[in-house]
Every structure is written in C-alpha cells, then in structure tokens.
C-alpha positions in Angstrom: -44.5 -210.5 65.3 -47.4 -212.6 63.2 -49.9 -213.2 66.4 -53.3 -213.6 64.8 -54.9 -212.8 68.4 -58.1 -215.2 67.5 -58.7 -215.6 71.1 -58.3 -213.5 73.7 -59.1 -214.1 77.7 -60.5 -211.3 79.8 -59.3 -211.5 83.1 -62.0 -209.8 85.8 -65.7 -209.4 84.9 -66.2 -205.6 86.2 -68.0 -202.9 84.3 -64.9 -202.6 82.7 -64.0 -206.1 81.7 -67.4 -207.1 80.7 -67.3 -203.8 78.0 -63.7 -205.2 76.7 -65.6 -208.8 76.3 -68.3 -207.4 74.7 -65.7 -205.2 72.0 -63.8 -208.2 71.4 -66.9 -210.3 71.0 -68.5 -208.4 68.4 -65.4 -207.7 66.3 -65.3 -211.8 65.8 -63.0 -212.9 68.4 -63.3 -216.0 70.9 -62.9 -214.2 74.5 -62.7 -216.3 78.0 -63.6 -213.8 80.8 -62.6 -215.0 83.4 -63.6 -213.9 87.4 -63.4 -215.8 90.4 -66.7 -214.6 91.4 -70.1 -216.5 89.9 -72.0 -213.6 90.6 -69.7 -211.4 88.3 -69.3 -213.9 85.5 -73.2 -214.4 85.4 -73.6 -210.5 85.2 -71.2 -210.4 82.3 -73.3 -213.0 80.4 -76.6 -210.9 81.0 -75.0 -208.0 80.3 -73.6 -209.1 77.2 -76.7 -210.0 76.5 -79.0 -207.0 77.4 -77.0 -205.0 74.9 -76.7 -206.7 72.0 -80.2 -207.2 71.9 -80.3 -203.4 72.8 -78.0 -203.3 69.4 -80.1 -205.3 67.6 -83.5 -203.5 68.5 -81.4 -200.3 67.4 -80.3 -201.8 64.0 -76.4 -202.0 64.6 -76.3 -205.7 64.3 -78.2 -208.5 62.8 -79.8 -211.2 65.0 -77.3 -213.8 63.3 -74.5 -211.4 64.4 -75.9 -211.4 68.3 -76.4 -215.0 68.0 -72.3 -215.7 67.1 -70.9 -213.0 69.4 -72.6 -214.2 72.5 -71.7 -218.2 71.4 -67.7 -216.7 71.1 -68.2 -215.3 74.7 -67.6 -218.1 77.9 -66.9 -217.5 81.4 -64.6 -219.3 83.5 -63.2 -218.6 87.6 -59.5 -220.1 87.1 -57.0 -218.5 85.0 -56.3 -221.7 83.7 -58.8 -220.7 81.2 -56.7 -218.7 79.7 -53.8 -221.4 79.0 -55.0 -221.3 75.2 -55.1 -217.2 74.9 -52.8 -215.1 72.4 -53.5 -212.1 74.3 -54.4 -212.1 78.1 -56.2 -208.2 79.1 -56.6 -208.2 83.0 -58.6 -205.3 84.6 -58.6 -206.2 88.3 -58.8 -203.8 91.2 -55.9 -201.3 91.5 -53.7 -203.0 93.4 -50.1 -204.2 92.9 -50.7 -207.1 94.8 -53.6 -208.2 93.2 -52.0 -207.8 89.9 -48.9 -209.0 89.8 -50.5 -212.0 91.6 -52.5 -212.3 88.3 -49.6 -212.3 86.0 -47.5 -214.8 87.8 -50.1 -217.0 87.8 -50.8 -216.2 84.1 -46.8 -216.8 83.7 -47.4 -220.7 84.8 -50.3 -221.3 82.5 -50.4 -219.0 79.0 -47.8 -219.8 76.1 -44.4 -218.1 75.7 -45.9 -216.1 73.1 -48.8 -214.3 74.8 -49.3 -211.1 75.4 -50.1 -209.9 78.7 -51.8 -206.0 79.3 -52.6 -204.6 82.0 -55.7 -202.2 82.3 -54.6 -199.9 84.9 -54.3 -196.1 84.6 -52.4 -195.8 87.8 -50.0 -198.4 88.0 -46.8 -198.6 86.6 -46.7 -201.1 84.1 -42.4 -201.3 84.3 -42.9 -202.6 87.6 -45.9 -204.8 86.8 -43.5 -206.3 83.8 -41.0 -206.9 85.9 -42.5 -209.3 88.0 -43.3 -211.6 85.1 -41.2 -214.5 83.5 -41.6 -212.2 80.0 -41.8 -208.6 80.5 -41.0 -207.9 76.8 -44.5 -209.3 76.3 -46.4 -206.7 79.0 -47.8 -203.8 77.9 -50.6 -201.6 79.2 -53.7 -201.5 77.5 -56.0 -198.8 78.6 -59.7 -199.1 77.1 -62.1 -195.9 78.5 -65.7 -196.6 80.3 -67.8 -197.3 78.4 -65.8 -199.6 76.3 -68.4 -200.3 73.5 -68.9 -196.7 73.5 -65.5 -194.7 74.0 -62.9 -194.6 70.8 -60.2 -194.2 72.3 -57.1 -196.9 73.6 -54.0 -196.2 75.1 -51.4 -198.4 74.5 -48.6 -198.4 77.3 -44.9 -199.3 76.7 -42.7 -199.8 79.9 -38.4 -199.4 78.5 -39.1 -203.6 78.9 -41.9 -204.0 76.1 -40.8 -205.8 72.6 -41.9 -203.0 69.7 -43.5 -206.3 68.2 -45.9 -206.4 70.7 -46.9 -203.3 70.4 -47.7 -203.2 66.7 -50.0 -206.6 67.6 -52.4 -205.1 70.0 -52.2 -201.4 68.2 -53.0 -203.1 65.2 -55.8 -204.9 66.8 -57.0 -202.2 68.5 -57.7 -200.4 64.9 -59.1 -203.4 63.6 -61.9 -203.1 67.1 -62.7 -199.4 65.6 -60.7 -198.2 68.1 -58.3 -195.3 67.9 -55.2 -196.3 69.5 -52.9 -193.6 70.9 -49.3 -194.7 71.7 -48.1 -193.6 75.0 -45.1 -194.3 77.2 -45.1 -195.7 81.2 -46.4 -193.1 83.3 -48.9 -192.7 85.8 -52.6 -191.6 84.5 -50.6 -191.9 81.1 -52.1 -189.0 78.6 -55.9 -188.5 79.1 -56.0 -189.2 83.0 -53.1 -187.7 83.4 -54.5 -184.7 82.1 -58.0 -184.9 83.5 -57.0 -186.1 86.9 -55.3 -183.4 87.7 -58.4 -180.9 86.7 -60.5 -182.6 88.5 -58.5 -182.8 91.7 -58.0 -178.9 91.4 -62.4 -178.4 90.9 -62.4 -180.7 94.5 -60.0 -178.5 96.2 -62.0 -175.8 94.6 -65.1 -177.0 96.5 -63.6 -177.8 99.8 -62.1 -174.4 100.1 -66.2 -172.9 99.4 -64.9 -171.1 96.7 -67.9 -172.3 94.7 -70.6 -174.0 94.8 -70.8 -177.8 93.5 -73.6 -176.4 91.2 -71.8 -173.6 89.9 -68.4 -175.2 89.2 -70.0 -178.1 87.3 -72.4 -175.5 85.3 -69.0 -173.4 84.7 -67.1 -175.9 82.8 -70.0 -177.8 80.9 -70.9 -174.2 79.9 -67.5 -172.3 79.8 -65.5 -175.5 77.5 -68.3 -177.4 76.2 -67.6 -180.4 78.6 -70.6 -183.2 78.6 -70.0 -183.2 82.4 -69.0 -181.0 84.9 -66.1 -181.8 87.0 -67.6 -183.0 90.7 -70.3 -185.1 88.8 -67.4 -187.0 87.1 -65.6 -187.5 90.0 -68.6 -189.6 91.3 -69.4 -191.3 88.1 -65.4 -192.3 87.7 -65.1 -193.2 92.0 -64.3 -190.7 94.3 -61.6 -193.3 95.7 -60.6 -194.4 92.7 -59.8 -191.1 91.5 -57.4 -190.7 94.7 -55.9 -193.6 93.8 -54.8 -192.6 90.5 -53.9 -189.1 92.2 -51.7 -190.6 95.2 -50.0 -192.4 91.7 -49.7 -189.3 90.0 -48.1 -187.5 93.1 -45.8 -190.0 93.8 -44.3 -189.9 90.7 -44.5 -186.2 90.0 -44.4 -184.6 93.3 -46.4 -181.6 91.8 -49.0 -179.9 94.2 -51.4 -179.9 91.7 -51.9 -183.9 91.8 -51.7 -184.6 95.8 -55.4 -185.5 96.5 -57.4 -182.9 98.1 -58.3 -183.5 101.4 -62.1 -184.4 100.5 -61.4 -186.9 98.2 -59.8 -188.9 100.8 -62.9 -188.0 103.4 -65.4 -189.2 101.1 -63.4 -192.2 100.6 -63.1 -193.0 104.0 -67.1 -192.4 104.6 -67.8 -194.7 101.9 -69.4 -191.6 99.9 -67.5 -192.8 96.8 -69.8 -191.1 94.1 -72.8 -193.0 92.0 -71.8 -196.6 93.1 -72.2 -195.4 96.6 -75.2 -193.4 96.0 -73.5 -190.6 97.6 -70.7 -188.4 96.9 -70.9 -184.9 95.7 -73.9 -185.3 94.9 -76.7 -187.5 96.1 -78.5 -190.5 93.7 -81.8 -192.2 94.0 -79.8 -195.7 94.9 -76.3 -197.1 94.8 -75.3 -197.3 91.7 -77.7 -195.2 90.6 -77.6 -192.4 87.6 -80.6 -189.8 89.1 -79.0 -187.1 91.6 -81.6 -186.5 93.9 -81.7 -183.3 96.1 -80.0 -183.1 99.4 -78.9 -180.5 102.3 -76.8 -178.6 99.6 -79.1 -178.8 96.7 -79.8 -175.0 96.3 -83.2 -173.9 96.6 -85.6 -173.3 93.7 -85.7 -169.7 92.6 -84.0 -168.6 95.9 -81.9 -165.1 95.0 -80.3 -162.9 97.4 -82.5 -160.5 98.1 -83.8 -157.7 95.7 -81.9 -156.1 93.5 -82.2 -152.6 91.7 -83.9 -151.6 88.6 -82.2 -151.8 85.7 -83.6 -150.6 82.0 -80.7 -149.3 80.2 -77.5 -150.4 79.8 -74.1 -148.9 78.4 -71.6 -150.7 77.3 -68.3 -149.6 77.0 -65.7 -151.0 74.2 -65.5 -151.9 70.5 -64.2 -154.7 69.8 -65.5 -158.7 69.5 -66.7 -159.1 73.1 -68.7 -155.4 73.5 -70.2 -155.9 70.2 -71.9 -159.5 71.6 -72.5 -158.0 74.7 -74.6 -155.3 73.2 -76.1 -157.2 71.0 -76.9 -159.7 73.5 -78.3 -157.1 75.8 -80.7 -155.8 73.2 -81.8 -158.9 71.6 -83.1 -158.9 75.7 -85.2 -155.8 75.3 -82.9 -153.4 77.2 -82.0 -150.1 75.3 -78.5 -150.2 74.8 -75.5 -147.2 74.5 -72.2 -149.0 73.1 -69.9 -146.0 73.9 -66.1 -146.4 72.0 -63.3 -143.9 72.2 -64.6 -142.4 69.1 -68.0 -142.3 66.8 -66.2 -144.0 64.1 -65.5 -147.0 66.6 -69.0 -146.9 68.0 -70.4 -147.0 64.3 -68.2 -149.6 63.4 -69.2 -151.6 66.4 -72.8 -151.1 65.4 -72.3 -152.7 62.0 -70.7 -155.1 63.3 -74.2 -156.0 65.7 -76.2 -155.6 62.5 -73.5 -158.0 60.4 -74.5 -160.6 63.2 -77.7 -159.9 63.1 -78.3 -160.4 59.6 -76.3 -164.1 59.7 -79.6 -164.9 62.7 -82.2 -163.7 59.8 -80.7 -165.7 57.0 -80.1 -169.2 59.4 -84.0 -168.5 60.1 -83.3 -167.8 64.2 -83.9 -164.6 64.0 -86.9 -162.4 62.3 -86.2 -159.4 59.7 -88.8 -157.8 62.4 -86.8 -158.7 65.4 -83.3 -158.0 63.7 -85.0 -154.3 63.2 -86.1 -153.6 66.6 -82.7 -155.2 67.9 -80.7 -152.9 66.1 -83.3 -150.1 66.9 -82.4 -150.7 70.8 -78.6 -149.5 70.4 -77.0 -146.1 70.3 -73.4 -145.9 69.2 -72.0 -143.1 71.2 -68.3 -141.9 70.8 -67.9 -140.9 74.2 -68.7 -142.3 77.5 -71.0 -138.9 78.8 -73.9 -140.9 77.0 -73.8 -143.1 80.1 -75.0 -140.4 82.4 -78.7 -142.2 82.5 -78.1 -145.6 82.4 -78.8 -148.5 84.9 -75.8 -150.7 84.2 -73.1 -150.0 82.7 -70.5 -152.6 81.5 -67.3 -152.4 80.1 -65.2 -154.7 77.2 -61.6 -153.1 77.0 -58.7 -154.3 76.9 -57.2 -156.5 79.4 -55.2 -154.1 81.2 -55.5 -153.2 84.7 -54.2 -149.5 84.1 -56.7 -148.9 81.4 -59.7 -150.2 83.2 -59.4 -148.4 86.5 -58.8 -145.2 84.1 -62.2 -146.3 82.7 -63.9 -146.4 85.9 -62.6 -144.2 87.4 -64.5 -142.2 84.4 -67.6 -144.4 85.2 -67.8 -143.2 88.4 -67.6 -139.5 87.5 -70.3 -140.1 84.8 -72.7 -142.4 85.8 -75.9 -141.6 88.3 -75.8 -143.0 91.8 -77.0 -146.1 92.0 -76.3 -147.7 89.3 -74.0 -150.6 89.0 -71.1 -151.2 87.5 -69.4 -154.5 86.2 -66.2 -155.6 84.5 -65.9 -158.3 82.1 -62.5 -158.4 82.9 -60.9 -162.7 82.8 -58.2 -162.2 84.7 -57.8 -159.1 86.9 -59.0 -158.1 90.5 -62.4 -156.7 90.5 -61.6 -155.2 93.5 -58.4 -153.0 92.3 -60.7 -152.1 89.3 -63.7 -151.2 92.0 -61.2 -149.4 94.2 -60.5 -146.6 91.1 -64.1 -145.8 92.0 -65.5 -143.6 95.0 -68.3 -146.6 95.1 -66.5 -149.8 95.1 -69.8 -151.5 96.4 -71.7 -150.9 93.0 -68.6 -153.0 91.1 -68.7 -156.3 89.7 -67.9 -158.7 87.9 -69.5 -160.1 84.5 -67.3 -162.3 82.7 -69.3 -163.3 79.5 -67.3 -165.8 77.1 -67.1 -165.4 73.5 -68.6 -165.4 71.5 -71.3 -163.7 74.0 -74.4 -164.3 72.1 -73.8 -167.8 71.9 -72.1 -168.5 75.3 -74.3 -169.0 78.1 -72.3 -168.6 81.2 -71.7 -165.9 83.0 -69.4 -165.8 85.5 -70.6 -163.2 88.3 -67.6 -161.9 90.2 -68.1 -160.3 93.6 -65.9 -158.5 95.7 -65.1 -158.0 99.3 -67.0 -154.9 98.6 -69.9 -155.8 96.4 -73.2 -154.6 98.0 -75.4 -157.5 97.9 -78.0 -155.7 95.9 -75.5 -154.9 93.3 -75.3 -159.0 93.5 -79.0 -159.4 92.7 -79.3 -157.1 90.4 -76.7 -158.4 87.9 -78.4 -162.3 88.8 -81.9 -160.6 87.7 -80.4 -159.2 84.6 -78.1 -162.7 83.4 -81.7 -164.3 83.9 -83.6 -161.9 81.8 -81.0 -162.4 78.8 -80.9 -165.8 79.7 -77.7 -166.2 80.2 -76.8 -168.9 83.2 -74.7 -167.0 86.4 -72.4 -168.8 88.4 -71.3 -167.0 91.3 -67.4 -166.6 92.5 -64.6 -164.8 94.4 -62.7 -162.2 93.4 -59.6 -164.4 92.3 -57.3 -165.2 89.6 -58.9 -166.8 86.9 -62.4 -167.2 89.0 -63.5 -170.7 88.2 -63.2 -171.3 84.7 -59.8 -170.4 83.6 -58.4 -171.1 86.9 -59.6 -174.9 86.6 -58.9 -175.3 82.2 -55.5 -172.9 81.9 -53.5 -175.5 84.1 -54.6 -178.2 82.1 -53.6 -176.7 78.9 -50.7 -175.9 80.9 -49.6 -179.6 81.6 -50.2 -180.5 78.0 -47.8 -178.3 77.0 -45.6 -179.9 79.4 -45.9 -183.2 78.1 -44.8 -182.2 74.9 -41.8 -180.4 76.3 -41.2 -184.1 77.9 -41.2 -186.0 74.3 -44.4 -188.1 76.2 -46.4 -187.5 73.4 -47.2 -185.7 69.8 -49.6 -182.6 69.8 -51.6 -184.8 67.8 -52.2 -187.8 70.2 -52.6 -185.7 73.1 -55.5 -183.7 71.3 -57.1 -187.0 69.8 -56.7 -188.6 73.8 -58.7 -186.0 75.4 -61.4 -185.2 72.7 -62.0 -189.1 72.2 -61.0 -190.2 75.9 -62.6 -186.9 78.2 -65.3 -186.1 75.5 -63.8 -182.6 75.3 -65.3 -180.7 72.1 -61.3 -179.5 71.4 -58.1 -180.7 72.3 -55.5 -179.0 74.1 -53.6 -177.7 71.6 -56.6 -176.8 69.0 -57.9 -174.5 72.3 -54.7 -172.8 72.9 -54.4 -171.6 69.0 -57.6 -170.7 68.9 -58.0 -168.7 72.4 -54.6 -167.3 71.6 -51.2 -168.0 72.8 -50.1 -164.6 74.6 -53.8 -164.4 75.9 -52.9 -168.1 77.5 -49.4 -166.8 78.7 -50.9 -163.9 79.8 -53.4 -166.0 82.1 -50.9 -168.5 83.1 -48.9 -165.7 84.8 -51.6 -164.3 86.9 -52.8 -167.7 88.2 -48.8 -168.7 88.8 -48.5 -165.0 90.9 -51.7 -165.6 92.8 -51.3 -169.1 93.9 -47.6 -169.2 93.6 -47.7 -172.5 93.2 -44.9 -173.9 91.2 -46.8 -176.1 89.2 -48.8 -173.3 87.4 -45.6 -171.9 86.1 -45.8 -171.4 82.2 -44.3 -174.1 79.9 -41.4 -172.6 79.0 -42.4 -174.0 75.6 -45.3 -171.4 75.7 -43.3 -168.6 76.5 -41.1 -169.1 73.7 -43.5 -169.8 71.2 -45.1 -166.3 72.1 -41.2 -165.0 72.1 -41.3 -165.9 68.8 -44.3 -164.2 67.6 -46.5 -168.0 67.1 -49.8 -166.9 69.0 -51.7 -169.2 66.9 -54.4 -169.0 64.4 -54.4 -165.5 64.2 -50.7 -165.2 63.5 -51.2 -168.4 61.2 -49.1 -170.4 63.6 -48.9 -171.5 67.0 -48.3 -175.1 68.0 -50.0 -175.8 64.7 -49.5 -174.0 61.1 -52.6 -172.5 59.3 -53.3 -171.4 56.2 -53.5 -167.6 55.8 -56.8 -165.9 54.7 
C-alpha cells in the first residue's frame, strides 16, 4: 500500500487531539483538526502555539520551523474537512455511539483509500470497523498523554484490518519519532491493559483502609521507581475514565482483578473525577489544576503515634545481600551495629562485604575515607546470636522461610532484654505467625527494606494485630533517623508493594502465554507508555523467577482470587531451572560471567 499520508485530519480538539495535531504538525504534515466546538478549535490553535514557542525559547526548533508547522495546522467543525485526508485519527469521547457516528459520517465524505484510526483504549475497534463501509481500512491508533512527549504508539488490528494499512501508519508512526508497538484488538490493549488493572487493585486497596493514599503512592514511586504513585495517576488519567476502560476490561475478561472498585464509580458519580475536577484522591488548587492542596485526609505534619522507646544499638541477624545493607545502612546512621551469622566466618564475610561497599562510596566521592572508617568501626561481626543480649532492636535478614524465622525468634526472644523490639524483614510471610514463636508478640514487626537497602528508601513498616503501639513508633523514629521513608501497613500478603506489582508482572506473563504480544513489545509499552524504569519481563529476571513464583503463591492463597494464580508459564520456566539472570536465563538469555 504506497499512501504518502501528506495530510492528515484530526478529528476532536481535546488534550489529546490537539497533542496528535501538534506531532503531526512538526514532523511536516498538513493536519485538519476538526471539532464541532469553536471554543476547542481555538484552544487547539493557542495551544499549538504556546508550545512551539515554548520549543523554540528551548532551542528544539527554529522560528522558521514554528512559522511552517503552525501555517500546516487549520481547524475546521464539519467532517467534511476531512474529505481530502489520507489518514483520518479521531479521538472523541469514549463512546460507541459517538464514534461510530464519526466514521459513518467519515464513510460519506473521505476517499476509498483512507485510513480511518480510532484513538480509543477501551473500545473494541472490531466492532468500531464493522460499522464502516471499509473496515479493512480501520485500525486503532493509540498515541499516550502527552503526545509531543510520550514515545510510545500502539497500533491496533481488529481480524478485519488490511496488513497494508498497518505497515502505513507503523511506518509513519517511526517516521513521527515514535516507537510503534504492534498489538492485536483487545480492551486496554498492552500498556493500559497492564496498568489499569494495577491501578484498580491500589483503589480497592484504599477503599478497604488498608493504606493510606499517602503511603501507597510513596510505596510504589519508592518500591519500583514509578514517576507517580498509583491514586495520583488515577486523577491525572480521570477517575471515570479509568472505570470506563475497567468496565471494558471486565467485560471482556471477566477477571476480578479488572471490575472497577466501588470508589471509582463513587467518585465518578460525585463528579470528583481527579485533577480536571479539582478533586479526586486528592485535592488541587482549581479544576484542572496540577498543585494538590491539603484536605481532611492530608496527614498532619510531624504527627507520630505517640513515643516510642530508645533505641542505640541494633543487631542484625543474617549474612547475606540484604543484612549486609541493612547493617551498613544502620551504621552509616550512627547506631552501633552487631551483624550476628550462624558462624564467625559468615559474620566476617558479611563484614567485608559492608567494607567492599563502603570503599565503592569513597572512590564515587559520596562517602569520606573518615566516614567509611567510623562506619565500619560501628559494626561487630558476631558468629552467634548471644551478642544480641544488649541491644535495642534487633532485626533479622534470613531466609524466606517461615519455619526458619520463627526458629530465629523464638531464639530472639530467649536472648534479647525486655523491651526491646523485634522486626522481620520478611516480603511475604505473616508477621504475626513469626511474632507468635515469641512469648512477646507485641514487640514484633515488620521492616521490609528493599534491595539494595542502602540505596532503597522505602520501608515498609508491618504491624500486627499484636504490635504495641510504641513498638510502632519506635521503628517510625528509627526509619527517620536513617532516613529511610516508612509507609505503614497490615499484616498481609505481599503488604502493599508486591501485592500491587507481582499481579502485574503476573498478567504480563499471561499475555505472552496468549500470543498478544512479544516479551519485547510488552517491556518497550510499559517503560515508554507507564514511564516504568523496567519492563515486565527485565524485573522478573532480575528479582528472580522462583522468588516471583514464590510470591505469586502466597498472594493467590491469601486472596484466593483466581486471577492471581501463577502463569503457568512461570511455573514451568522455574520447573525447568530458568530463574533468570542469575541462572543466565529466564524469559531472556544472558551471558554468563
């Protein structure tokens, strides 16, 4: 199919639109938007026009270049505008109705030959084909907010859509600087698909008061690296039309995990529809506003839960990768430190490993030789745990196993004085079975540091029915003092972090048991598309595919929900001994060290 696509029309003036205008614009083409509302088409011109001088004060174009892409953009409110177009891109309100009115009107007035595309990300674009005169020449074509911005394009075929159409607008999306992923007709299609679903869970996570707003939002920009947190995405994106896509999803799937949470659809009904509303989640200086503003929720500055206990040592318990950071982090804080292993040798080894670390700080210049020496100075290596009789907290980094940390504690307990507190780092287990091994289940708690721990800011601070609440405060005191950020949970599976990112990882494996897409497309989507630092598949073979297993299992026995059922896919990639990059394959092969 030779369609040169010189001229392409636009059809609604939204955010959205006016960003695909303003792409197609720059790249040299003639593009008609077209809205039947003046008000709209006159914000697309000043739009357009606000940021290309924006680009220009920044140095990305020329004036000349401003000049000839705002004289190739015009506006028009018929779509018989369009009657000249090789490629017609309508992003109009979810709607069938609205839609498929669009395209057969657009079937009475555009040429044989064009290409009509549909923006949606809910909508089935089979059955928006289908109502047109040429479905071979409908496809979806799903740009991200901000359009100028975002990299990524999806590019939807229904079973109705001519290959040769495809290869036009995936060709033209490259030639925009876009990265064009191709995907086939499904609701939310790969990256909202994906992200959709995750975010749905962190509302359901909210309305049941697992967690605050705060503290789930801080837990995944913190815990994955995400440029926003869940709930504050939910109101940039529109609470409603985030339950629109959902209902979509849920139709089609019938999986739990994408009927909309109750909230969504009380929000939606209050009009509290997120940052266009000026209220949803959150709260924003004005509709449409980006500033949250403090509300009736907004926690109060500095406010703690009473006082907590003294703490000035600290023992921590373990000898691998995560004890080794946790000690180190702990002394880099000024607390002296006992990192206890089953034997001296693994307590010295340990050690060296703090001091390895240590040295990389000095010669990256964020650390001092000084500080690296009174660091080190801070920690004993002990090969037994009796060298935690005098310390305040103690805090243990085993392994993962439930047996082997209540045989741990229930050591703790025997060895440590009364009153002080004792927390698990465990990611996956109930504190409370691991507090119950213990003849003082209110001084156990949670800590779940990520790893690497002396980069990784969260914490994740677990308590249990049990928990005293100065046990609480104490371990909020110390994650301030080695500035670490807490976030404060429930004792259940996967607490907030993993219980909100292993489903998703989940579900990618699932779509790649479904043929939907390669591993490839599905990482690029969500990296370029959800601004996530990794894609699916890079995390899973680098966390570790029986660790991931291992987690899916306990989230799919807590909730037993069937949707968080390992990926069969998964399970026999671990079968197979393919954990990932440690085994030097997983869903990817690596080169061996």
């Amino acid at each position: 199919m030779d369609t040169p696509l010189s001229t392409i029309a636009v059809v609604g003036l939204g955010t959205m639109g006016t960003g695909i205008a303003e792409v197609l614009a720059l790249a040299g083409r003639e593009v008609i938007g077209i809205d039947i509302s003046e008000a709209a088409a006159l914000g697309a011109v000043a739009s357009l026009e606000a940021s290309t001088a924006r680009a220009v004060g920044r140095g990305r174009i020329t004036e000349e270049e401003r000049a000839a892409a705002l004289a190739r953009f015009r506006t028009a409110d018929t779509l018989q505008a369009a009657a000249d177009a090789e490629l017609v891109i309508e992003v109009v309100p979810e709607s069938y109705e609205i839609k498929q009115q669009v395209f057969r009107e657009l079937d009475a007035v555009v040429s044989p030959t064009t290409i009509l595309a549909t923006g949606t990300n809910a909508l089935s674009v089979t059955r928006l084909a289908a109502e047109s005169q040429r479905p071979e020449r409908v496809l979806g074509l799903h740009f991200f907010n901000p359009a100028p911005a975002m990299k990524l394009v999806e590019v939807v075929s229904s079973v109705l859509t001519a290959p040769p159409a495809v290869e036009t607008v995936t060709a033209l999306a490259r030639e925009l600087g876009k990265e064009p992923v191709a995907v086939g007709d499904r609701p939310g299609f790969v990256a909202d698909g994906l992200l959709f679903g995750y975010l749905n869970q962190a509302a359901a996570m909210y309305e049941a008061n697992y967690a605050s707003r705060e503290d789930i939002d801080a837990a995944m920009k913190l815990g994955c690296g995400l440029p926003m947190g869940p709930l504050a995405l939910l109101d940039l994106i529109g609470i409603d039309t985030a339950r629109t896509v959902l209902e979509a999803m849920y139709a089609e799937s019938h999986d739990r995990l994408h009927a909309p949470a109750p909230i969504l659809g009380q929000l939606s009904s209050a009009g509290l529809t997120g940052r266009k509303a000026g209220r949803g989640f959150y709260t924003y200086d004005a509709p449409g506003g980006q500033d949250m503003v403090p509300d009736a929720l907004t926690p109060a500055a500095g406010a703690e839960a009473g006082a907590g206990r003294a703490v000035a040592s600290v023992g921590v318990a373990g000898s691998g990768t995560m004890a080794s950071g946790i000690a180190e982090v702990f002394a880099k804080a000024g607390y002296g430190v006992v990192l206890a292993a089953r034997t001296q040798e693994k307590a010295d080894l340990a050690k060296g490993r703090i001091a390895t670390s240590l040295e990389r700080s000095v010669s990256k210049g964020r650390l001092s030789a000084e500080a690296r020496d009174e660091t080190l100075a801070r920690i004993t290596a002990a090969g037994s745990l009796d060298a935690f009789a005098e310390v305040d907290l103690a805090v243990e980094a085993v392994a993962e196993d439930l047996e082997i940390k209540q045989q741990l504690f229930a050591a703790l307990d025997k060895v440590c004085r009364p009153g002080a507190v004792l927390a698990t780092t465990t990611s996956s287990l109930p504190v409370v079975a691991i507090a119950r091994a213990t003849a003082r289940p209110e001084d156990v708690i949670g800590m779940h540091f990520f790893n690497p721990a002396p980069a990784m800011k969260l914490v994740e601070v677990v308590r249990t029915v049990l928990t005293a609440d100065d046990v609480h405060a104490t371990v909020r005191a110390v994650c301030a003092k080695i500035r670490k950020h807490p976030v404060d949970c429930g004792d259940r599976a996967g607490f907030i972090v993993n219980a909100l990112l292993f489903p998703y990882l989940n579900n990618a494996i699932k779509m790649v048991e479904q043929h939907y897409a390669s591993l490839d497309d599905i990482d690029a989507a969500m990296k370029l598309g959800g601004g996530y630092p990794m894609g699916p598949f890079e995390l899973l073979d680098v966390v570790g595919l029986d660790v991931s297993l291992a987690i899916e299992k306990v989230l799919h026995k807590e909730f037993r929900d069937p949707g968080l059922a390992p990926a069969p896919l998964l399970e026999h990639l671990v079968a197979a001994g393919c954990l990932g990059r440690k085994t030097g394959r997983g869903f990817r092969e690596y080169a061996r060290r």
